[in-house]
C-alpha positions as CSV (number, residue, x, y, z in Angstrom):
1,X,39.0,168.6,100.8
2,X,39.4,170.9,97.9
3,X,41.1,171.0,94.5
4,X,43.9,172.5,95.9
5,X,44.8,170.3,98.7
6,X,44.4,167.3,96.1
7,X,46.7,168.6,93.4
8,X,49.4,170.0,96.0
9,X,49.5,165.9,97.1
10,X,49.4,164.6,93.7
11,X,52.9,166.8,93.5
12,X,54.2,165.9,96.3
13,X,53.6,162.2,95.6
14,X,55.0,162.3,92.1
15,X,58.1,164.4,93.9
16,X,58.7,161.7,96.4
17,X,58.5,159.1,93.6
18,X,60.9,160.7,91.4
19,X,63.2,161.1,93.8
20,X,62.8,157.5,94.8
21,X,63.4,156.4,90.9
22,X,66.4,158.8,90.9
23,X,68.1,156.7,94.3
24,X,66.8,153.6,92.9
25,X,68.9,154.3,89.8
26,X,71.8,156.1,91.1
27,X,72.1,152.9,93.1
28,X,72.0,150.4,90.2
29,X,74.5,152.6,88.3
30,X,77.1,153.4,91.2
31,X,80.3,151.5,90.1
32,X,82.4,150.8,94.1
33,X,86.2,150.4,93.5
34,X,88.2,147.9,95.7
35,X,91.2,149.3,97.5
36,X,94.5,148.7,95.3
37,X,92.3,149.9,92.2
38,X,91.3,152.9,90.1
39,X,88.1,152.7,88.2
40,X,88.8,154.9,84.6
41,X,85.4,156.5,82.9
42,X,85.3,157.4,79.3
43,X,82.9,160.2,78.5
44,X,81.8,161.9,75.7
45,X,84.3,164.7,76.1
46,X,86.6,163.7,79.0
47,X,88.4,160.6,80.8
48,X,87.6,160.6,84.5
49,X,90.1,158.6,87.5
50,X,88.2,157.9,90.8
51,X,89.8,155.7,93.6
52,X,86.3,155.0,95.5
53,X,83.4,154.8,93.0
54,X,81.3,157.0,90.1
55,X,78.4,156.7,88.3
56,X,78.6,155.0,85.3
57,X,75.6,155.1,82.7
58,X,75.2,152.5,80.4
59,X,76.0,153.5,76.3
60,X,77.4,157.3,77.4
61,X,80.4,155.9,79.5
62,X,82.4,153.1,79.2
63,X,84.1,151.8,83.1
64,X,87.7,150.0,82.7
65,X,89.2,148.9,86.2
66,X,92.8,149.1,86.6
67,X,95.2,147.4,89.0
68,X,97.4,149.6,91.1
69,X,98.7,147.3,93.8
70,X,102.1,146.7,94.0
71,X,103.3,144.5,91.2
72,X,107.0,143.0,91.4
73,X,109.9,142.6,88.7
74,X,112.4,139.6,89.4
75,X,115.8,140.5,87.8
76,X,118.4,137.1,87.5
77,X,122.0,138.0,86.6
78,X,123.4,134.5,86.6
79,X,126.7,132.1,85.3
80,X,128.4,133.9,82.2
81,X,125.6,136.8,81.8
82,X,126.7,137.2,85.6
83,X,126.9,140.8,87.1
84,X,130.8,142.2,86.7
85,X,132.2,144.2,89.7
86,X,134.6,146.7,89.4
87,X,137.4,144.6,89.9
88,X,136.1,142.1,87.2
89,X,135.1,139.6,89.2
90,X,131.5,138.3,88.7
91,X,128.8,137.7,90.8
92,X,125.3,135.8,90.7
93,X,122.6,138.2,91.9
94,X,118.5,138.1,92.0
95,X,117.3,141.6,92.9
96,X,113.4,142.2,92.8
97,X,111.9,145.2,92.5
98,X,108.5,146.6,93.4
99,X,106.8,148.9,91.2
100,X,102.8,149.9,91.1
101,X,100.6,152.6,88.9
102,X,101.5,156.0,91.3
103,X,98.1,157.0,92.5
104,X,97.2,159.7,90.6
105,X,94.8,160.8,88.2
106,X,97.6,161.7,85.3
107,X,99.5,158.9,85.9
108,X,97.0,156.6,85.8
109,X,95.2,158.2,82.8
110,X,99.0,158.5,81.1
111,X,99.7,154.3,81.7
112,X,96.1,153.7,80.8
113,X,97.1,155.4,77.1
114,X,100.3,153.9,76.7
115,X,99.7,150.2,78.1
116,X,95.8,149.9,78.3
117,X,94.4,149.5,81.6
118,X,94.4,145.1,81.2
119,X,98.0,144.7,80.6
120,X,99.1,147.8,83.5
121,X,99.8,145.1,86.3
122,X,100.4,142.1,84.3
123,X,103.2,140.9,85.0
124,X,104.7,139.8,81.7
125,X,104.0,143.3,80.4
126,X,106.3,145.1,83.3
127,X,109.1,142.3,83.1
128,X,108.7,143.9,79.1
129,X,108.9,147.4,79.7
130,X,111.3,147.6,82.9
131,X,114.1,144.6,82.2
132,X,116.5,146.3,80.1
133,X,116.2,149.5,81.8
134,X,116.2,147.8,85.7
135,X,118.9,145.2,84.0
136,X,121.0,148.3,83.1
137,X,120.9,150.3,85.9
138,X,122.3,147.1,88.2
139,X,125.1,146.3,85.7
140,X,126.2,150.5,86.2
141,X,125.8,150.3,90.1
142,X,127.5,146.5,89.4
143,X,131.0,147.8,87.8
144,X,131.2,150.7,90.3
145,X,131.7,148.5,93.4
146,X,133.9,146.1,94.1
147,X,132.3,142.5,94.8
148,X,133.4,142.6,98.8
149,X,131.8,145.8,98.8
150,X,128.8,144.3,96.6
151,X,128.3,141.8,99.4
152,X,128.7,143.9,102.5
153,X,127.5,146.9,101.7
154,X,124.2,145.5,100.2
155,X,122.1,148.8,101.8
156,X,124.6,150.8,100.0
157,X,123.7,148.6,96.1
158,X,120.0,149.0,96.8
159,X,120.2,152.7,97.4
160,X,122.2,153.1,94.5
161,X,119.9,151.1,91.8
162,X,117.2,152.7,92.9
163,X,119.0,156.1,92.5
164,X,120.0,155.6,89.1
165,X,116.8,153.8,88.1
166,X,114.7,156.9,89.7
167,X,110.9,156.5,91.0
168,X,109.2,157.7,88.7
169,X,109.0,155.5,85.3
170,X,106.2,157.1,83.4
171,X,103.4,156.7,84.8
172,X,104.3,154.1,87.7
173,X,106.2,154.4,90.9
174,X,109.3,152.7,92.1
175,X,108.2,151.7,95.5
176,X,111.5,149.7,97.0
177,X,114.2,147.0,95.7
178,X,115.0,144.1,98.1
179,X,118.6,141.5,97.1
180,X,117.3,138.1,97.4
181,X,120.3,136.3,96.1
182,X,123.9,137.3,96.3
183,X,126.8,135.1,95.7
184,X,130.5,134.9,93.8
185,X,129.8,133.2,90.1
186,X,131.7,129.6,90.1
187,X,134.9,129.8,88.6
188,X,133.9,126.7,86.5
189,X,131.3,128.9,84.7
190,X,133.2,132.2,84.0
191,X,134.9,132.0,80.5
192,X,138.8,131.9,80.2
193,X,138.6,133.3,76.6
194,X,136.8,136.5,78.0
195,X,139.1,139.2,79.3
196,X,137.1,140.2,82.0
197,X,136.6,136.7,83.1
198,X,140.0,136.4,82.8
199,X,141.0,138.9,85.0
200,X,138.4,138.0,87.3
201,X,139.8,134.4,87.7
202,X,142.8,136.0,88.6
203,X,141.9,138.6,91.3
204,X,139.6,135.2,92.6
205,X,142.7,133.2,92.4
206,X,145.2,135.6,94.5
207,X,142.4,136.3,96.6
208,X,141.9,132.3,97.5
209,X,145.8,131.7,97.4
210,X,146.1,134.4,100.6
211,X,143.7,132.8,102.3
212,X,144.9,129.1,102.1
213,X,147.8,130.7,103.3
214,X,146.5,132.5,105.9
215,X,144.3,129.4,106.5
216,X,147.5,127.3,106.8
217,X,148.9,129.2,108.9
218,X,146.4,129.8,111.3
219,X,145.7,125.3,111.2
220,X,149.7,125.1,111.9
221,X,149.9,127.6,114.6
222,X,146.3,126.3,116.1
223,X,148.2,122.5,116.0
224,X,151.6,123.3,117.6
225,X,149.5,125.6,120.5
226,X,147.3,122.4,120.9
227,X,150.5,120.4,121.2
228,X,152.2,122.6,123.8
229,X,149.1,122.5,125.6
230,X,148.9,118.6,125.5
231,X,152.4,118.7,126.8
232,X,151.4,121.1,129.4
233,X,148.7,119.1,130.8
234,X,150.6,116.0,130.0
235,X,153.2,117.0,132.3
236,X,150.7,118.4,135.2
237,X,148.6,115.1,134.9
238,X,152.1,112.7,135.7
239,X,153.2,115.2,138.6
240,X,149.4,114.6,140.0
241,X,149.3,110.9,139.4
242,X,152.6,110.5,141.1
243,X,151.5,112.5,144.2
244,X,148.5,110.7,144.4
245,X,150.2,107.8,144.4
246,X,152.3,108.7,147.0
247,X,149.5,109.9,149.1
248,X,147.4,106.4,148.6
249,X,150.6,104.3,149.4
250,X,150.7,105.9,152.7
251,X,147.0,106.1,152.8
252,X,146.8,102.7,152.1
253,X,149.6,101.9,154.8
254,X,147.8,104.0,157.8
255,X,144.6,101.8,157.0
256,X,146.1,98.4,157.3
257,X,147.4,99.3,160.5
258,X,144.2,100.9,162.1
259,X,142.3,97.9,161.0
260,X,144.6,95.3,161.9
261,X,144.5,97.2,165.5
262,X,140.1,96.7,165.2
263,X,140.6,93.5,164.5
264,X,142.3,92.5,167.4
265,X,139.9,94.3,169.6
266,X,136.9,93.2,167.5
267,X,138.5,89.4,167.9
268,X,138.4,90.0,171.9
269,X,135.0,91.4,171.9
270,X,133.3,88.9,169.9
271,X,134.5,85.9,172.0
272,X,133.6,87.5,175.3
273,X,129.7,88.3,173.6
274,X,130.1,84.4,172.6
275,X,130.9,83.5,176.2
276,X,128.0,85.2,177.2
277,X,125.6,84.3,174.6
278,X,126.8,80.4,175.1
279,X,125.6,80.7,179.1
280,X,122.0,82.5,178.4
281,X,121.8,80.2,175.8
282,X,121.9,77.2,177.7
283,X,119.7,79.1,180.6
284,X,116.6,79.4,177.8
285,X,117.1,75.6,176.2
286,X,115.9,74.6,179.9
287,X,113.4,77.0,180.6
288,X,112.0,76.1,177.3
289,X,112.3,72.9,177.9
290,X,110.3,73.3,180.8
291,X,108.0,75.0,178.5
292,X,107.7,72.7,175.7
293,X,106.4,69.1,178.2
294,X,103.6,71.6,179.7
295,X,102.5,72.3,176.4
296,X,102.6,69.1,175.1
297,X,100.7,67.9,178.3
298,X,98.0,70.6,177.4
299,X,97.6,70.1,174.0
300,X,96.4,66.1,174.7
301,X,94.1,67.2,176.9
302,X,92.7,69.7,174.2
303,X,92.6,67.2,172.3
304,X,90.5,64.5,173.7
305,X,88.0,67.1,174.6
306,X,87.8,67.9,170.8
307,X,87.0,64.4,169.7
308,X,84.2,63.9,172.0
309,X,82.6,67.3,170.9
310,X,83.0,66.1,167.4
311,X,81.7,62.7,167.8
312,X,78.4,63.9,169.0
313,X,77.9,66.7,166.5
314,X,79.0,64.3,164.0
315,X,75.9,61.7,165.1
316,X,73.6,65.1,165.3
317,X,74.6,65.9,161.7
318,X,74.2,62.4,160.4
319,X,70.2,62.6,162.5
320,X,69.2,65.5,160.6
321,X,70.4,64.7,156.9
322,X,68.6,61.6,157.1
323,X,65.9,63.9,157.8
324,X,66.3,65.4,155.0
325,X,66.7,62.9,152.5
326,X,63.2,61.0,153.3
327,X,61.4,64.4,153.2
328,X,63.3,64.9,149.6
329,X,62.6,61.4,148.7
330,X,59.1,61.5,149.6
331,X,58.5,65.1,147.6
332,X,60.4,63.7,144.8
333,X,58.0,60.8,144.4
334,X,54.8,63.1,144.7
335,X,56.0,65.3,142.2
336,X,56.7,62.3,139.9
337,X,53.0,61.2,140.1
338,X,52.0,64.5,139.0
339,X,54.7,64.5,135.9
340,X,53.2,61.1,134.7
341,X,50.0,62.3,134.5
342,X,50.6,65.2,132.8
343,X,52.8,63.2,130.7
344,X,49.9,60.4,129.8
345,X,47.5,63.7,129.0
346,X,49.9,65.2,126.5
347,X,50.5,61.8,124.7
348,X,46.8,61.6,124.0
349,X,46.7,64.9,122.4
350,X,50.1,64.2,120.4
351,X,48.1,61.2,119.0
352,X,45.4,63.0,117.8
353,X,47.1,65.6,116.5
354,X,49.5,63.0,114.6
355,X,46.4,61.4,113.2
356,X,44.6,64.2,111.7
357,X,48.5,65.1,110.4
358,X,48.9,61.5,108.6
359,X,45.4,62.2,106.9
360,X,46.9,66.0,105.9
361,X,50.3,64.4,104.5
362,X,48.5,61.4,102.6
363,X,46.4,63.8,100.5
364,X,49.3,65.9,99.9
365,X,51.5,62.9,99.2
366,X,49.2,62.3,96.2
367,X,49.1,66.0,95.3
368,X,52.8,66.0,94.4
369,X,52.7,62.2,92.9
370,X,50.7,63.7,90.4
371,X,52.7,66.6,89.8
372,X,56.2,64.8,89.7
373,X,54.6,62.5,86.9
374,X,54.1,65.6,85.2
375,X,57.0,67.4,85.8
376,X,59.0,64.2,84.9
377,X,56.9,63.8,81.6
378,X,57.8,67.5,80.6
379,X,61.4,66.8,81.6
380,X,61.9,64.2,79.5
381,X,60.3,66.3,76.5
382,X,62.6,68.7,77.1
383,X,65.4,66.3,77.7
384,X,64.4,64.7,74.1
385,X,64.6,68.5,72.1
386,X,68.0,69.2,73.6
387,X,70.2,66.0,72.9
388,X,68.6,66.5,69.0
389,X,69.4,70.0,68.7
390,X,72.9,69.4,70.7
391,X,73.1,66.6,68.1
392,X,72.7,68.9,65.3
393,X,74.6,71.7,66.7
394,X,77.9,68.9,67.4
395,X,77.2,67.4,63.7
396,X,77.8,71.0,62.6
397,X,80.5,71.8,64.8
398,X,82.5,68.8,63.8
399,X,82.1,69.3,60.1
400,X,83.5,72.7,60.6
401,X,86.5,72.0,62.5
402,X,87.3,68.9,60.1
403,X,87.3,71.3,57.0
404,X,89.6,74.2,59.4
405,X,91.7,70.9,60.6
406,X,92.9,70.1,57.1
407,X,93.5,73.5,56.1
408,X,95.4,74.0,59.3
409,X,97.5,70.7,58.5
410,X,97.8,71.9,54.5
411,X,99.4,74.9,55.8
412,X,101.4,73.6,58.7
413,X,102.9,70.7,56.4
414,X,104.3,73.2,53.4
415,X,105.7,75.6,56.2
416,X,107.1,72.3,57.8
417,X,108.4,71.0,54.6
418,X,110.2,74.8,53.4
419,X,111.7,75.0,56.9
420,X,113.6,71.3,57.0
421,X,114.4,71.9,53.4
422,X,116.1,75.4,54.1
423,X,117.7,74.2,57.8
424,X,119.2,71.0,55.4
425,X,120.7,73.7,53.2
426,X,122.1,75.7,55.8
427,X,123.7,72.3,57.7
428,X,125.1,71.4,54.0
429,X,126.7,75.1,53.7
430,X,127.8,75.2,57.3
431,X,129.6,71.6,57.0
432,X,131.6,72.6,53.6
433,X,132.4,75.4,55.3
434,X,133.6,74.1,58.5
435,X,135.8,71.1,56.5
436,X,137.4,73.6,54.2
437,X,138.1,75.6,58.0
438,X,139.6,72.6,59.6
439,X,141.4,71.6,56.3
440,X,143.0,74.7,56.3
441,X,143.8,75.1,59.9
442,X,145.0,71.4,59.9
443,X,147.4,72.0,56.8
444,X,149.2,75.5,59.0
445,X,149.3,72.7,62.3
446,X,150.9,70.3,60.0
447,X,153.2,72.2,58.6
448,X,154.5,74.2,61.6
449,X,154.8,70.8,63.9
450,X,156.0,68.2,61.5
451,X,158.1,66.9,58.3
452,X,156.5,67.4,55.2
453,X,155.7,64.0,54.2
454,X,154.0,63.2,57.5
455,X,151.9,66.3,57.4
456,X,151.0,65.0,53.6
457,X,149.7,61.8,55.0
458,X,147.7,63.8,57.8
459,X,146.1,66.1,55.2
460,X,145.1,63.3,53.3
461,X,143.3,62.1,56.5
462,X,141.5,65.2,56.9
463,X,140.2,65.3,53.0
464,X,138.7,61.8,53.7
465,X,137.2,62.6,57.1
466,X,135.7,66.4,55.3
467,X,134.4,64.6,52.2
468,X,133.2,61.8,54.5
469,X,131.3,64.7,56.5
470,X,130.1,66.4,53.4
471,X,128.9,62.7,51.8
472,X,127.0,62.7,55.5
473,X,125.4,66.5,55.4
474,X,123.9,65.8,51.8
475,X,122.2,62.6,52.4
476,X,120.9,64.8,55.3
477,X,120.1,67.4,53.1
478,X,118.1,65.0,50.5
479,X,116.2,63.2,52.8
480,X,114.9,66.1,55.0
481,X,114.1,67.2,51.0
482,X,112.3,64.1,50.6
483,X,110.5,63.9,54.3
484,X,109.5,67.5,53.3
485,X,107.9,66.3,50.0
486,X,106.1,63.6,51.5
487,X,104.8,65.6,54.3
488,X,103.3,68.1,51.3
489,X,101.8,65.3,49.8
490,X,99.9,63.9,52.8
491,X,98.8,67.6,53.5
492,X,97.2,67.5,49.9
């Protein structure tokens, strides 16, 4: 091979791996696009749109994706900001409306500039840039229908809104409007004060007055057709129940005579069967008869035969279990014999075996002897350090909860002692109080039901009786004052 060849493959082979290193990167830098989405490229000098997929190098371009699916605007008309009709009358509507970025390079490039390519499909951003004009364009189409028409013509509103509103809004595309919700407002929210409303409650009252009338009509006519119909049938139903009365009386009467007439006949029939029955009866009681003493005369015999036959299997039987019981008796015995041996052999090697065991549990009986001294001995060490440390620990204990004790008690009796000295005061106040109420109310009895010389007397009474009480609440008073004292001085 000569120089040639070589450097020719050295070409080739650095050829093949650019190429290679040229896929390889065009396939890291490829950028796919998902369907519903336009992938925007910034370069140096231009902005490109592509719907499928572009390179994109890394520093030189800068990829943004942008959402072109179908996005949609809810628009609520509801209660006193309800849509007015033409003949004022206002109606609760929720229209939605479908709008996405139209497909194309400009217009995306065009909402990319004016809304950035993040907020294009949110849907905050489009209820911001399309309510007041999508809110506007239903209140127009609103006022030029009447709301019957609004509600049966509802084809005829959504062409319309879309019409005024137009597809194209800058950039996106107005794809279709669909009425979820279309109903009268409640008169209870439309506002008397407001003209429109006003008029509105009008046109909705003559409206609803027609049609209870109408209504009423219709319910009176549908009764008094139900009741002429009742009578109707009423009528037809007695005619029927008196013919078939008619027809079961004499029914009725043409069956009692054909089965009185079976009666008779059946009466005549039966005793001649009777007759007849009563004669071949008393033909078969002596035939069977007959019948019956040969039986019986055969059934002795039969019966004799049969207790011989058993008496000599039953002395067979009896020969051959006795048989059988000395051959049982005789195996039993041998096999006895062979039991106590076995037995006798058994015991011997039980004694052994206890004897060597007694040896084994002797040793190990003094084994633990020793070692329950022991553990007793260290028992009762321990035993020893716990009552002297429990001793210590109770000694402290109690000192401590003697010193808390009388602190407690200290405290306990002066709160004691301030609480019966304030509840004497309060039974001193509330006893004045309630003589100087009784006085009072005793003096307006007196006077209104009596002379004035008895109702004196009576007053006097009641001074005693309240200065008695009063005498009563303070030696209360004093010595709950004086319990309380002492009660502080034990505490100290």
């Amino acid at each position: 091979m000569d120089a040639a060849t070589v450097g020719i493959a050295v070409l080739v082979g650095a050829a093949l791996l650019l190429v290679l290193i040229g896929l390889l990167l065009v396939t890291k830098l490829f950028r796919k696009v998902e369907q519903g989405k336009a992938l925007i490229v910034s370069k140096l000098r231009k902005v490109d749109v592509t719907f499928t997929g572009s390179v994109v190098l890394p520093v030189l371009h800068k990829a943004e994706v942008m959402d072109i699916s179908v996005k949609t605007i809810e628009i609520t008309r509801a209660g006193k900001e309800g849509l007015i009709c033409r003949d004022n009358i206002r109606a609760d509507i929720r229209i939605t409306f479908f709008v996405k970025v139209n497909k194309t390079v400009e217009d995306v490039i065009k909402v990319a500039q004016a809304v950035g390519t993040a907020r294009a499909s949110d849907r905050n951003t489009l209820q911001e840039l399309f309510h007041a004009k999508f809110s506007e364009a239903l209140k127009t189409v609103g006022k030029q229908m009447d709301f019957t028409d609004l509600y049966t013509k509802r084809e005829e509103l959504r062409y319309r809104i879309i019409e005024v509103i137009g597809v194209d809004l800058n950039g996106y595309h107005l794809e279709d409007a669909a009425i979820d919700y279309l109903e009268q407002t409640p008169l209870t929210q439309l506002d008397p004060g407001n003209v429109l409303d006003a008029q509105g409650i009008r046109k909705i009252t003559e409206l609803t007055a027609v049609e209870h009338v109408r209504t009423n009509e219709a319910q009176r006519n549908e009764e008094k057709e139900i009741t002429r119909q009742d009578v109707d049938a009423r009528e037809a139903i007695l005619e029927l129940q008196r013919r078939q009365t008619d027809a079961e009386i004499k029914q009725k009467r043409e069956i009692e005579t054909v089965r009185a007439r079976e009666e008779a006949e059946t009466a005549r029939v039966v005793e001649e069967e009777r007759l007849r029955a009563q004669s071949a009866f008393l033909k078969t009681e002596e035939q069977l008869g007959v019948q019956r003493e040969n039986q019986a005369r055969e059934v002795a015999v039969a019966a004799k035969n049969r207790e011989r036959v058993i008496a000599v299997e039953s002395e067979r039987i009896e020969k051959d279990r006795l048989l059988e019981v000395i051959a049982r008796e005789r195996e039993t015995q041998l096999t006895r014999i062979a039991a106590d041996k076995e037995v006798e052999a058994e015991k011997r090697e039980i004694a052994e075996v206890v004897r060597e065991r007694v040896a084994v549990d002797r040793t190990v009986a003094e084994q633990e002897e020793s070692i329950k001294k022991l553990r007793a001995v260290e028992e009762a060490e321990r035993q020893r350090q716990a009552v002297i440390i429990a001793a210590e620990a109770e000694a402290q204990e109690k000192l401590v909860k003697d010193i808390k004790a009388a602190e407690a008690a200290e405290q306990a009796a002066a709160h004691r002692a301030a609480e019966e000295l304030t509840l004497a005061e309060a039974r001193l106040k509330t006893a004045d109080l309630d003589a100087k109420a009784k006085l009072r109310l005793a003096e307006g009895v007196q006077a209104e039901s009596a002379a004035e010389g008895l109702a004196a007397v009576q007053v006097r009474d009641k001074e005693a009786e309240v200065i008695e009480k009063a005498g009563r609440a303070e030696a209360e008073a004093t010595e709950a004052r004086l319990r309380a004292e002492a009660e502080g001085a034990r505490a100290k």
